[in-house]
Backbone as numpy.savetxt, mean C-alpha at the origin, in Angstrom:
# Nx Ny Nz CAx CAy CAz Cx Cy Cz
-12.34 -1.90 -12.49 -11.66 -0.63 -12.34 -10.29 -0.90 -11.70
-9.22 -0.51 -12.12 -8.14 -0.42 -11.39 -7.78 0.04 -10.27
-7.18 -0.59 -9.22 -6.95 0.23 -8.38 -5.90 2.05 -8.09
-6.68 2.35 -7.17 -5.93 3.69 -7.18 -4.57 4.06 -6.67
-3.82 4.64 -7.02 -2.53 4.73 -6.97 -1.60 5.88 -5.85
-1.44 5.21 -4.59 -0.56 6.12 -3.62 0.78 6.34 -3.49
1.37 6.90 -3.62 3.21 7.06 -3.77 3.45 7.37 -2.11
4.49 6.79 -1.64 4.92 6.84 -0.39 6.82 6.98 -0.17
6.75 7.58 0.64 8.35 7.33 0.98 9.08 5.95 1.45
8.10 5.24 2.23 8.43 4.58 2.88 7.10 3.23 2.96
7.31 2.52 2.12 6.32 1.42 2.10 5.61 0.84 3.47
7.05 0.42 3.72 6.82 -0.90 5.65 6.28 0.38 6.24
6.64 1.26 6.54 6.55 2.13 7.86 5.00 2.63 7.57
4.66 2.91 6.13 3.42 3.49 5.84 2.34 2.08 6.17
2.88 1.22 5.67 2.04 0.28 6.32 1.55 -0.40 7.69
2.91 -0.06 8.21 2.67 -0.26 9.93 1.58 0.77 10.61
1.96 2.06 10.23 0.85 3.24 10.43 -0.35 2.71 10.11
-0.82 2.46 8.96 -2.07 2.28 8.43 -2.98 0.98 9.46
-2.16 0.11 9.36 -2.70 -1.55 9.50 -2.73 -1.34 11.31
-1.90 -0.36 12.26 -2.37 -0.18 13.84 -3.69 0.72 13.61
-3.95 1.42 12.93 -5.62 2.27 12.28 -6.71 1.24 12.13
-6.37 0.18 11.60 -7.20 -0.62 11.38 -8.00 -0.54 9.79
-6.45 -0.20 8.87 -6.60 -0.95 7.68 -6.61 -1.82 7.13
-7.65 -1.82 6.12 -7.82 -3.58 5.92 -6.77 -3.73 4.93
-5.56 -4.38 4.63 -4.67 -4.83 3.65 -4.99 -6.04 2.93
-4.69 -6.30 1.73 -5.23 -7.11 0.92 -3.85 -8.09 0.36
-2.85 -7.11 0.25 -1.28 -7.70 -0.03 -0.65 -6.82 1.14
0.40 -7.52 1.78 1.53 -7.13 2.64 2.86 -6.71 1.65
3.40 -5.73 2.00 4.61 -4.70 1.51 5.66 -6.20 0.94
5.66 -5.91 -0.49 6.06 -6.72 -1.21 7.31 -6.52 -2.30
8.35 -6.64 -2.24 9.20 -6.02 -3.29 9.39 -6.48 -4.45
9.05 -5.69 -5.55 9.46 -6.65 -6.85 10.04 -5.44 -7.58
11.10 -5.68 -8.68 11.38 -4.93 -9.87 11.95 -3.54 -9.11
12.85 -3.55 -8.36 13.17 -2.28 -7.41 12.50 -1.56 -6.22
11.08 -2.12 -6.32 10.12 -1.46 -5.78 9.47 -1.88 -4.29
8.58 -0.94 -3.95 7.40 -2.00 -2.74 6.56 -1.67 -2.98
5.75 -2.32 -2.98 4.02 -1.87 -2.75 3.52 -2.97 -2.07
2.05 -2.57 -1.69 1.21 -3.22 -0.77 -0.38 -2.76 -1.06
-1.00 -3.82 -0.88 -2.55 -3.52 -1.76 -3.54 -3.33 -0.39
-4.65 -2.46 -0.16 -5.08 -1.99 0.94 -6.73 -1.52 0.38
-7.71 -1.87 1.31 -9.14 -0.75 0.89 -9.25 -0.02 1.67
-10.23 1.09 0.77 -10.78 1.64 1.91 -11.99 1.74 2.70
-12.82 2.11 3.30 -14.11 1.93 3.98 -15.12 1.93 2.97
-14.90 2.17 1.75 -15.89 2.13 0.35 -15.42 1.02 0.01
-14.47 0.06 -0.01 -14.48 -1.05 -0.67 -13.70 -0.92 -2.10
-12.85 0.67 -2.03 -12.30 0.39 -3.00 -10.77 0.07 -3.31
-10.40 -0.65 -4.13 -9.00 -1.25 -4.13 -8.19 -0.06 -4.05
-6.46 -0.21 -3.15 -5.66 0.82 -3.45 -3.95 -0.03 -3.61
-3.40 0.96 -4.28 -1.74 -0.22 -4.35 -1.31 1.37 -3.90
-0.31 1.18 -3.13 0.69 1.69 -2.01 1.52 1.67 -2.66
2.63 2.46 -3.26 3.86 2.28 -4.13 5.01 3.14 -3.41
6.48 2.40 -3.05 7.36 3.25 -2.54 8.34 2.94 -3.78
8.61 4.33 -4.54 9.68 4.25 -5.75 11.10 4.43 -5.53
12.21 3.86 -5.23 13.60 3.51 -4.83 14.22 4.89 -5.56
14.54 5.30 -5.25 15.13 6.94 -6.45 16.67 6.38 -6.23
């Protein structure tokens, strides 16, 4: 199954929030092709990609 898909304003900052919560991250805020994302589960074990879109 693919993972599920979150849109954010702000990649790093959404990730700093998350990961002091005590999210488990799988990829750290990564830029490619204009973009960031960062890969994260949740307490079910299911995959998520974090996407901040550059407008």
């Amino acid at each position: 199954m693919p993972p599920l898909v979150l849109s954010v304003d702000d990649c790093r900052a959404a990730h700093d929030r998350m990961l002091a919560r005590g999210v488990e991250f799988t990829q750290e805020p990564t830029e490619r092709y204009g973009n960031v994302d960062a890969g994260f589960r949740d307490p079910s074990g299911n995959g998520w990609k974090m996407i901040e879109v550059r407008r």
